[in-house]
C-alpha positions in Angstrom: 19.0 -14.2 -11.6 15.8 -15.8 -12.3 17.7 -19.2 -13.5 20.1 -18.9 -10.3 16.8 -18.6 -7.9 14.7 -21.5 -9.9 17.9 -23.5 -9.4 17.8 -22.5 -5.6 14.2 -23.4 -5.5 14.5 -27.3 -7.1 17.4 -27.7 -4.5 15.3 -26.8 -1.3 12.8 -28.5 -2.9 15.3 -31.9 -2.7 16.5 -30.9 0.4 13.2 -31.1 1.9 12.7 -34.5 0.6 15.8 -35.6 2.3 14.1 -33.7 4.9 10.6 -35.4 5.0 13.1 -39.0 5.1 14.7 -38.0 7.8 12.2 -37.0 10.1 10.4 -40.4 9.2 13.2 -42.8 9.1 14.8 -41.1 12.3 12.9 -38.5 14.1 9.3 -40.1 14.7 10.1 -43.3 15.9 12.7 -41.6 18.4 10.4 -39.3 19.7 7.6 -42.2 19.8 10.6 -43.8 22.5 10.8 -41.1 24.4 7.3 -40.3 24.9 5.7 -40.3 28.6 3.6 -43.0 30.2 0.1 -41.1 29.6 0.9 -40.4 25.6 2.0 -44.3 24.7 -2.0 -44.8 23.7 -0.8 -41.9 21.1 2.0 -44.1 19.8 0.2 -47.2 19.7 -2.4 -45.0 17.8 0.4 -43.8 15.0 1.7 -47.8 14.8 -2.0 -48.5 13.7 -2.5 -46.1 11.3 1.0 -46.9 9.8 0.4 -50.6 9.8 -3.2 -50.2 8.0 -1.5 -48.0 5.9 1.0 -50.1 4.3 -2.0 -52.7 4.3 -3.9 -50.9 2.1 -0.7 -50.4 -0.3 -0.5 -54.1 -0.6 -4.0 -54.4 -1.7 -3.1 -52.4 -4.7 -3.6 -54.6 -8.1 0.0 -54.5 -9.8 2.1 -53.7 -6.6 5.4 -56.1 -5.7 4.7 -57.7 -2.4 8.7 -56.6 -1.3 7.6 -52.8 -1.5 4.7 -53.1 1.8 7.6 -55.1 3.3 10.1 -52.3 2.3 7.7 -49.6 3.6 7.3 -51.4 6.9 11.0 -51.7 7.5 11.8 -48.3 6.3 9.1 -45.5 7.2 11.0 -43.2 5.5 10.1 -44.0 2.3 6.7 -43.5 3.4 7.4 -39.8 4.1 8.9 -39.6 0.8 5.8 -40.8 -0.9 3.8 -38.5 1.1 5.9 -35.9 0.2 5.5 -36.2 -3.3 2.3 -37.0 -3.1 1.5 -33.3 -1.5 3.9 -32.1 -4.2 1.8 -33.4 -6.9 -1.4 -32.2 -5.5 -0.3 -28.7 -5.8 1.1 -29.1 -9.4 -2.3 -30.6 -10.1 -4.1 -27.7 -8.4 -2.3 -25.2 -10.3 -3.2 -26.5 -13.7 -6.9 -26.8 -12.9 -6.8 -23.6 -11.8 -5.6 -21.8 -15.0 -9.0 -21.8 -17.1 -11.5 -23.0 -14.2 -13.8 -19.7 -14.8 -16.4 -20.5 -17.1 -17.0 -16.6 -18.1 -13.9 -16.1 -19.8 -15.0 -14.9 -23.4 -12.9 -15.7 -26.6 -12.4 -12.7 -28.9 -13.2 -12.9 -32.7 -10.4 -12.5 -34.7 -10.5 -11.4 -38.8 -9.4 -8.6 -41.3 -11.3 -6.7 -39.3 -12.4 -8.5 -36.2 -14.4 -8.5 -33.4 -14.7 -4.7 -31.5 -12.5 -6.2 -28.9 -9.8 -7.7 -30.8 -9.2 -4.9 -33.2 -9.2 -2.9 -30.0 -6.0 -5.0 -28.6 -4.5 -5.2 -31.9 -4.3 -1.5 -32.7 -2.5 -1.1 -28.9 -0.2 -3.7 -30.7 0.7 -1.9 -33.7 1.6 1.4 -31.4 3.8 -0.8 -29.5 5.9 -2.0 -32.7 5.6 1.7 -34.1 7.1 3.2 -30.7 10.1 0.3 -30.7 11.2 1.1 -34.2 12.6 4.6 -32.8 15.0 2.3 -31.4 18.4 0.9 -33.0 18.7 -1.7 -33.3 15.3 -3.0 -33.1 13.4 -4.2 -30.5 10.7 -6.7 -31.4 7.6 -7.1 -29.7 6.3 -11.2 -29.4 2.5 -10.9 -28.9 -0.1 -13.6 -27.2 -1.9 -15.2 -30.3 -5.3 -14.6 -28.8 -6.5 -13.6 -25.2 -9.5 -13.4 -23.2 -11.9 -11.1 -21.6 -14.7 -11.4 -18.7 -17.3 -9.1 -17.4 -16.6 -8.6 -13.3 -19.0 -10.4 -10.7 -20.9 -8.1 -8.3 -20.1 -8.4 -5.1 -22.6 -11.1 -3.3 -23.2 -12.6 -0.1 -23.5 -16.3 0.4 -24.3 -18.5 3.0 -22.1 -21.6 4.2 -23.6 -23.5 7.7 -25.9 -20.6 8.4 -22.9 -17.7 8.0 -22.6 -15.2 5.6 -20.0 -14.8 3.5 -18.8 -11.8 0.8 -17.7 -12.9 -2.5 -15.5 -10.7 -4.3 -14.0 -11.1 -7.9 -10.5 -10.6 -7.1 -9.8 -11.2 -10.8 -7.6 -7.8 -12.2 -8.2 -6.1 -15.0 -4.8 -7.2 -16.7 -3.5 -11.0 -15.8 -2.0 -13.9 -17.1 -3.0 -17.5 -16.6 -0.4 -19.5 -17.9 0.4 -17.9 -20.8 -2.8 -17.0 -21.9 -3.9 -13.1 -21.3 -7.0 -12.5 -19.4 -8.3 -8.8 -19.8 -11.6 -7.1 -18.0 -14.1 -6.3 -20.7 -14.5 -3.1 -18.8 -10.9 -2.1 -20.1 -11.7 -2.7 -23.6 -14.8 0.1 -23.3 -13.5 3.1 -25.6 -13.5 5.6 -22.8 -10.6 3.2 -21.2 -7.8 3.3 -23.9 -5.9 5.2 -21.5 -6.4 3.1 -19.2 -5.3 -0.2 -21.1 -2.6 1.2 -22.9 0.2 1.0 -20.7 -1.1 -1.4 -18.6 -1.3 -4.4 -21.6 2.5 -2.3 -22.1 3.6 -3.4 -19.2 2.0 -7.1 -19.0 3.9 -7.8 -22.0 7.2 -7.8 -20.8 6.6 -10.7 -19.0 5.7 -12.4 -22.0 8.5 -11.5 -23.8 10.8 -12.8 -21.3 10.8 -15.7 -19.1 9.1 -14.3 -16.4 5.5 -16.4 -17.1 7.8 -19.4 -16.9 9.0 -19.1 -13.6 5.6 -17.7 -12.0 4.2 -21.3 -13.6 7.1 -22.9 -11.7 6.6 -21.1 -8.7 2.9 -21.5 -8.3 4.0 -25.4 -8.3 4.5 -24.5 -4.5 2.7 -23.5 -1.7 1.8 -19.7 -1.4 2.5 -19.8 2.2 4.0 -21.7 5.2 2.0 -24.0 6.6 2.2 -25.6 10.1 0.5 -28.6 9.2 3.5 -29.3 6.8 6.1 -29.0 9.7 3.6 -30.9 12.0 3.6 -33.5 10.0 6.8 -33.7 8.3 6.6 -32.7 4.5 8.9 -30.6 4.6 7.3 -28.7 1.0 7.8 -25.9 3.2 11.6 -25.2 2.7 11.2 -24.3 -0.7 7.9 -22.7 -0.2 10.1 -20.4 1.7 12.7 -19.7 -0.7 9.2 -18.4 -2.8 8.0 -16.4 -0.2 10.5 -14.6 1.0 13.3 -14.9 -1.7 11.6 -14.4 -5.0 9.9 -11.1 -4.0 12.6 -9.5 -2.8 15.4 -10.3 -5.0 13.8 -10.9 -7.9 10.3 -9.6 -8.7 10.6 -6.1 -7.4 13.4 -5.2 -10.2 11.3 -7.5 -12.7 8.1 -4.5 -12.6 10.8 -2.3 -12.6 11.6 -3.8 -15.8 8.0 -4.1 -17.1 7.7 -0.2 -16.8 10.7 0.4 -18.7 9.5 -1.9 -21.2 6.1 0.4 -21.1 8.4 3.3 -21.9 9.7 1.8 -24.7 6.7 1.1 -26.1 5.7 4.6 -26.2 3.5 4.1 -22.6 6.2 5.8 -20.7 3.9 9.2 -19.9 0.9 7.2 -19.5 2.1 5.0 -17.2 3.9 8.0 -15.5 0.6 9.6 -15.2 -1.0 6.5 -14.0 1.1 6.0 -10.9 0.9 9.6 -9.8 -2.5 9.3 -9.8 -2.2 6.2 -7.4 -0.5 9.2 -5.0 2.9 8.1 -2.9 1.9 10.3 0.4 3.1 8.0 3.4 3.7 5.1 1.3 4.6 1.8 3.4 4.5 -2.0 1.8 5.5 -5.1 4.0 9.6 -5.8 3.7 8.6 -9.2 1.8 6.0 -7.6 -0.5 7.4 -8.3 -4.4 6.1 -4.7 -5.3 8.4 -1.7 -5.3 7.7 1.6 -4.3 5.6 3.8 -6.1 8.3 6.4 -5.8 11.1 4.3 -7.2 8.3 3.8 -10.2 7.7 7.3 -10.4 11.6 8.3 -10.2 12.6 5.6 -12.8 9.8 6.9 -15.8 10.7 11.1 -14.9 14.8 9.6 -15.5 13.7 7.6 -18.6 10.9 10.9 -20.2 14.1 13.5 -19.0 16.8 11.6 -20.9 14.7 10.5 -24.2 13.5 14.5 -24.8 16.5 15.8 -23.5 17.9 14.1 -26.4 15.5 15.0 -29.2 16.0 18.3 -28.2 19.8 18.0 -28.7 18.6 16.6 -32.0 16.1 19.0 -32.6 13.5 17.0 -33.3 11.3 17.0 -30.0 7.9 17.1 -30.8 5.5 19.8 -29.1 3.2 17.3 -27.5 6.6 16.0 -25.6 7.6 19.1 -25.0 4.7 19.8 -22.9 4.7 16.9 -21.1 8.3 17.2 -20.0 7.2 20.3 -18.4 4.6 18.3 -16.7 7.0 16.0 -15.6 9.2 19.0 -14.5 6.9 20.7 -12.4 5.4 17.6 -10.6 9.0 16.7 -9.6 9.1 20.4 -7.9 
């Protein structure tokens, strides 16, 4: 599904081109024909700008002097340009924004390592312990390092005399790329419960292709814009295939996914424990959010922790511990 909608995306993507051509080849200068008496100062104003505009290309060292000529004859082309252009400026803002925090720690690894790394690695080695009650295997792919920041306080600052308040909206468990960014606050000792299943579940995105396509996606826009329309780039058609496709059809059952991959690696009751904490009482998310329901969460892990002790106990082999936590499970679902 993921390769069907990145497919989707690239070919809304070239529509939109076509799209941005269009409205420059055919759509501006006819409406520039039809405008009234009292806007033509607002054509002759757009004839300017697009005339110093293909000036300043032929200025350019190393440019043929046919492609102003071209561009003058044929203002679609210029919309084209632009259009990539915009494009590119996105792609270049998502790859400065990967690593642009200067806080993010590395951690020391060694036989043993840093407090922090041998903190991360032992949640590593429960993982691969938990899959191997599987057959056949299930192997785990790991990040080869990661990093971790302390949070900013909350502060005010002041831009033109207003005052603003600057949040760290960094979480606690995130990916940049495909490096692994933890909160230093979630590797404390007292938080193991805490970070268990959550770095669980973060790394079934890394052991599928699921960090690819959110580095293709954030190629995009993260939201319509009207300037885009106004103008005609038309980066907006695909933007809208990310907004309002992706979430629905395709990240929702990917967490899903993650949690179950949580449950396989032995995080299943932690997790479970996690989101009933979070509570599910009037629950309510926006129809194009990518999250699912707590309660489909909630449902999925009591299905997954029913089946797996139903089993050992047809084996006989069901420790105590599970045991009691079934009946945990049991009696929260009553």
């Amino acid at each position: 599904m993921g390769r069907f909608l990145t497919v989707c995306t690239l070919v809304a993507d070239v529509l939109g081109l076509g799209a941005s051509y269009s409205l420059g080849a055919f759509f501006f200068p006819w409406l520039g024909k039809i405008l009234p008496d009292w806007l033509l100062w607002l054509r002759s104003f757009c004839s300017y700008l697009y005339d110093e505009l293909v000036h300043l290309i032929a200025l350019i060292p190393h440019i043929p002097q046919t492609f102003p000529v071209t561009l003058a004859r044929h203002p679609g082309l210029t919309w084209c340009i632009f259009h990539l252009m915009v494009h590119l400026w996105y792609v270049a803002r998502h790859f400065s924004q990967r690593y642009h925090e200067t806080d993010l720690a590395k951690p020391r690894p060694g036989a043993p390592g840093g407090r922090r790394w041998e903190t991360v690695q032992r949640r590593y080695l429960d993982y691969r312990e938990a899959l191997g009650r599987f057959r056949p295997a299930i192997t785990l792919k790991t990040p080869p390092t990661f990093r971790f920041f302390t949070r900013k306080p909350e502060r005010q600052k002041v831009w033109f005399g207003f005052k603003t308040l600057v949040v760290d909206a960094r979480g606690e468990l995130e990916w940049r790329g495909h490096l692994l960014i933890i909160g230093q606050a979630l590797l404390a000792p007292d938080r193991q419960q805490d970070l268990a299943p959550g770095l669980a579940h973060q790394l079934a995105y890394y052991n599928s292709d699921d960090l690819w396509y959110r580095a293709f996606l954030d190629c995009y826009p993260d939201s319509f814009s009207l300037f885009q329309l106004i103008s005609g780039v038309c980066l907006w058609l695909p933007t809208l295939v990310k907004t309002l496709v992706w979430p629905v059809v395709y990240w929702r059952k990917r967490i899903l996914a993650a949690d179950r991959f949580a449950f396989y690696c032995g995080q299943g009751y932690a997790l479970y424990q996690q989101l009933r904490s979070q509570g599910n009482e009037a629950e309510w998310r926006p129809f194009w959010s990518p999250e699912p329901l707590c309660s489909e969460r909630v449902e999925q892990l009591e299905a997954l922790l029913g089946s797996e002790l139903a089993w050992k106990e047809k084996q006989g082999i069901a420790p105590a511990q599970q045991a009691a936590q079934a009946s945990v499970v049991q009696v929260q679902r009553q």
